[in-house]
C-alpha positions as CSV (number, residue, x, y, z in Angstrom):
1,X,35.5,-30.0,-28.4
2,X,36.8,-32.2,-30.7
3,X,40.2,-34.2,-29.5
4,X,43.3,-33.7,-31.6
5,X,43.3,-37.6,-32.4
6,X,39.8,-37.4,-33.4
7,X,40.6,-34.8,-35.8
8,X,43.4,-36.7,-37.3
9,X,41.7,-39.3,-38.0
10,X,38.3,-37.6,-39.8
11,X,41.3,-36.1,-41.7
12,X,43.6,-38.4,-42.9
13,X,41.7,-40.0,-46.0
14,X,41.3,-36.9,-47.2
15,X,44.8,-35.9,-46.8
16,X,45.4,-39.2,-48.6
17,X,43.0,-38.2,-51.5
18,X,44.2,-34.8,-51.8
19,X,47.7,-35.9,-52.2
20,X,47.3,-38.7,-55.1
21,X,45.0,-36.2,-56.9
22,X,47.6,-33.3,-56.5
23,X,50.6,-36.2,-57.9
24,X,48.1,-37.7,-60.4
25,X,47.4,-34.3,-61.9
26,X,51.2,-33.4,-61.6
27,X,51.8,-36.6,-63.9
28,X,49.4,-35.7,-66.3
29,X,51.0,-32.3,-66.9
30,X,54.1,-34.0,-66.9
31,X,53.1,-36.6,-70.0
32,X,51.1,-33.7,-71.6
33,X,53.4,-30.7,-71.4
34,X,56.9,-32.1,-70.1
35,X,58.7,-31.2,-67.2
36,X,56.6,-28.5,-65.7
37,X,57.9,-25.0,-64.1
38,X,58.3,-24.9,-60.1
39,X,55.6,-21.6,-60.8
40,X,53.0,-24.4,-62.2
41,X,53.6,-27.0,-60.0
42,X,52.7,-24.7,-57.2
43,X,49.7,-23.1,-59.1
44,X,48.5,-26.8,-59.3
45,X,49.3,-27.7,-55.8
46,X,47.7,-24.6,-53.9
47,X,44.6,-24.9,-56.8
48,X,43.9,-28.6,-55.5
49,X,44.3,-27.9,-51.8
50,X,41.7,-24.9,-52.1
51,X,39.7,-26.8,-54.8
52,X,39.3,-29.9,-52.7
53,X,37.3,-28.8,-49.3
54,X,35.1,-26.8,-51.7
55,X,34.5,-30.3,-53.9
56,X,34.3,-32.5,-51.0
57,X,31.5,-29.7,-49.6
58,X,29.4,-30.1,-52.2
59,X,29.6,-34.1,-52.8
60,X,28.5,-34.0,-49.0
61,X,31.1,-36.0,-47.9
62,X,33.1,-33.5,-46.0
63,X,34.5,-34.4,-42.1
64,X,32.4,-33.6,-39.6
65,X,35.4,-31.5,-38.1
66,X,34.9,-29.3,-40.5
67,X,31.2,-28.1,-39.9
68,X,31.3,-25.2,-37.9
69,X,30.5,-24.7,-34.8
């Protein structure tokens, strides 16, 4: 059993990355489109934060917290 502290810290860089991505892609639709709608900043958001363990999964550079058990 993994302790919670351990957890944390396997995933904090990528709460990190999966934060500037989800801002840096918010700016970009921002300078592309303007100001976008609360409905396409959310599609973006939840779109990354499924997105991202599937990326990181195939890259091979996922946490080993997230192997199962």
């Amino acid at each position: 059993m993994v302790s919670t502290s351990e957890k944390v810290r396997q995933l904090a860089p990528h709460w990190a990355v999966m934060c500037v991505v989800m801002f840096g892609l918010l700016a970009v639709l921002r300078s592309v489109r303007g100001d976008p709608s609360f409905v396409e900043s959310v599609v973006l958001v939840v779109a990354v934060a499924l997105g991202y363990p599937t990326v990181v999964r195939l890259l091979g550079v996922a946490p080993p917290v997230w192997d199962p058990e």
